[in-house]
C-alpha positions, 0 to 999 in steps of 0.5 A: 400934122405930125404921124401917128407914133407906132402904138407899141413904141407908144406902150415900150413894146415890140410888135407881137407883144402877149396880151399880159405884156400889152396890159401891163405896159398900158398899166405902167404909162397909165400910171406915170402919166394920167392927170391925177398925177401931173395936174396941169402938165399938158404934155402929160395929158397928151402922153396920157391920151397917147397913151389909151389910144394905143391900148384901145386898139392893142387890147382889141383883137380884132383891132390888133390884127388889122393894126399889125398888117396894115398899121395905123391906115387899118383902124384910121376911118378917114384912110384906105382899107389897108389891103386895098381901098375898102374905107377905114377899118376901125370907124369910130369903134378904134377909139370908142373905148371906155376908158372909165371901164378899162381902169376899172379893170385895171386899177380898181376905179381908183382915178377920178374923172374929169380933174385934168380937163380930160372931159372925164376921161378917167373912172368917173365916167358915166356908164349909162352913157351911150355907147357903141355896139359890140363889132362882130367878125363872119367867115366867108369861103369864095371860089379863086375866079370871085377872088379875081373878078368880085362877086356878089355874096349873100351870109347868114348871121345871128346878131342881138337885136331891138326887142319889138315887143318892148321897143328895147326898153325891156319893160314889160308894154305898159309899165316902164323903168324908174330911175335906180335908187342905188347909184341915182341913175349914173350906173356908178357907186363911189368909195374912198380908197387908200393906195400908195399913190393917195386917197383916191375915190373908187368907183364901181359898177351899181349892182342893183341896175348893173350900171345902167341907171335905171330899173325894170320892175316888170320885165319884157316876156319877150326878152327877159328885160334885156331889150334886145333877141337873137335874130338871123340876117341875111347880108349881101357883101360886095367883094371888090375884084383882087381881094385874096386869103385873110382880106377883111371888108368892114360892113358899117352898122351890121354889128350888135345894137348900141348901148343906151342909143348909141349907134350899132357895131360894125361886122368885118367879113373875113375872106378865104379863097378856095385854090384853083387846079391850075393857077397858083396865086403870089400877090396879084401874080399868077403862076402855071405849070404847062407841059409841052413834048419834048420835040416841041421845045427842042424845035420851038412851036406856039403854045396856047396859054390858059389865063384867068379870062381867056386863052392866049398864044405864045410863041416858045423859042427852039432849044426850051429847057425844062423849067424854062419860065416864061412871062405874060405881062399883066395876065394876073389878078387886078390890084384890089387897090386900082387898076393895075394887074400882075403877070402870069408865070408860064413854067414849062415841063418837057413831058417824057413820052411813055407806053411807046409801041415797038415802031416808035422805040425804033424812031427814038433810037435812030434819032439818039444816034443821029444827033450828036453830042454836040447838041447835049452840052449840059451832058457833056459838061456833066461827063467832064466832071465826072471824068476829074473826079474819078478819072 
């Protein structure tokens, strides 16, 4: 099977394109390939529905954001999490765009639907159609040691839910809805409308029901006739070892209630890691700075090393230099994506000694003038440039 084009080659755009400039272009190759136009043309049709997908995701931004960091594996919901194995990240709501709606918006409702075997792809969609619930996006702020080694976190969220009082209907318990007289219960009015491209049908959203087909003559106390209330949840979310900053974890069917019986949203949980006092993090790689006196370096010795799990020693060579850094294999954070683990950078810092009482002045003096300036080439080279530049 053949990749999947770049979604901003497909619209003629570069990654970081505005919102205007995304709408725009979609405008623009909407136009020169949608059916209406080139009846019968395949690649045309092809181009067309190329063409929308791009949109569904760039328009989105939520989706867009998971596009630009990890491309099409972030919105495929039969790949990878992108930043590491959490399943696909846009499921079915990628491309559950309606696009009846979106050149309704765009052009009016000028196109028909259905005359290019689209399966009514274009304005002539139905809106009371079933349709999936609206995504939602949660903060979540984890400690540097969950980040490393997973965790269990319970949130709070406030999301639309399925009015009990009247079983989502938003009829009032005893009476019930009736087909809307206005459009005929299709949620849609049509008018002909003249353009420079033809006489084409427009094709709007029914006022009287507001394009859900149907009415409510007694609405719901509960609700108001919407069907659904603002309710508070509690969610445990299983963050997997080795997430970092900005990491995503889709939780399926969290989101708002679907549309007219359509399945539910999804809500993404974005991650932030509170810093750690000693480890600095870079990809799975950790990074510490230890100090060590300056007899330590200069004469070698063992050291003992915090790590994220434990504490290990390492041996430190004669003749250290301050910024020296030393490596220990596979004592950083575990990959998100498997069993793999960066390293941990040890920088040492040779501590200068302070507050010395007037005994231990005398030992650093008889030290310095025992030691040769052999043992300073640094120093000496330093001296000698000195030397050739002001003689």
């Amino acid at each position: 099977m053949a990749s999947k084009r770049d979604y901003y080659d497909v619209l003629g755009l570069k990654k970081g394109a505005t919102d205007e400039e995304i709408k725009r272009a979609f405008r623009k190759k909407a136009m020169e390939y949608h059916p209406d136009k080139n009846p019968g043309d395949k690649k045309a049709e092809e181009s067309f529905k190329e063409v929308n997908e791009a949109y569904g995701i760039l328009s989105d931004k939520e989706k867009k954001n998971l596009y630009d960091k990890f491309g099409h594996a972030g919105v495929d919901p039969n790949a990878g999490f992108g930043a590491g194995g959490f399943g696909g990240f846009g499921g079915g709501a990628a491309y559950s765009a309606d696009f009846g709606d979106l050149f309704g918006d765009l052009f009016g409702g000028m196109f028909t639907g259905g005359t290019s075997g689209m399966g009514g792809m274009g304005g002539g969609r139905r809106k009371n159609v079933p349709r999936k619930g609206r995504d939602l996006q949660q903060g979540l702020r984890i400690s540097f040691k969950d980040a490393a080694f997973g965790a269990k976190k319970k949130i709070r969220i406030k999301r639309q839910s399925e009015c009990t009082a009247c079983g989502g209907t938003g009829a009032k318990d005893g009476t019930a809805k009736h087909r809307c007289e206005t459009c005929g219960g299709s949620g849609q009015v049509q008018m002909q409308q003249n353009t420079p491209f033809g006489s084409f049908m427009n094709i709007t959203t029914c006022g009287a029901c507001r394009g859900r087909g149907e009415v409510v003559d007694t609405p719901c106390p509960e609700c108001g006739g919407a069907g659904t209330l603002v309710k508070d949840f509690t969610i445990t979310v299983d963050i997997p070892a080795g997430v970092d900053s900005d990491s995503v974890i889709p939780l399926r069917g969290q989101g708002e209630p679907g549309v007219n019986g359509g399945p539910p949203g999804d809500l993404y949980v974005v991650l932030q890691v509170e810093p750690h006092e000693l480890f600095a993090r870079i990809g799975n790689d950790l990074r510490i700075d230890m100090p060590i006196t300056f007899d330590q370096a200069a004469l070698g010795t063992t050291i003992i090393v915090p790590t994220l799990a434990e504490k290990v020693s390492y041996k430190v060579p004669a003749g250290t230099q301050p910024g020296t850094i030393f490596r220990l294999k596979g004592k950083g954070v575990k990959s998100v994506r498997g069993n793999k683990y960066g390293d941990l950078y040890v920088r040492v810092n040779i501590e200068v000694p302070t507050k010395l009482s007037g005994d231990q002045k005398k030992v650093l003096k008889d030290m310095a003038e025992k030691i040769g300036p052999e043992c300073y080439p640094k120093k000496n080279k330093f001296a000698k440039f000195m030397e050739k530049m002001f003689g």
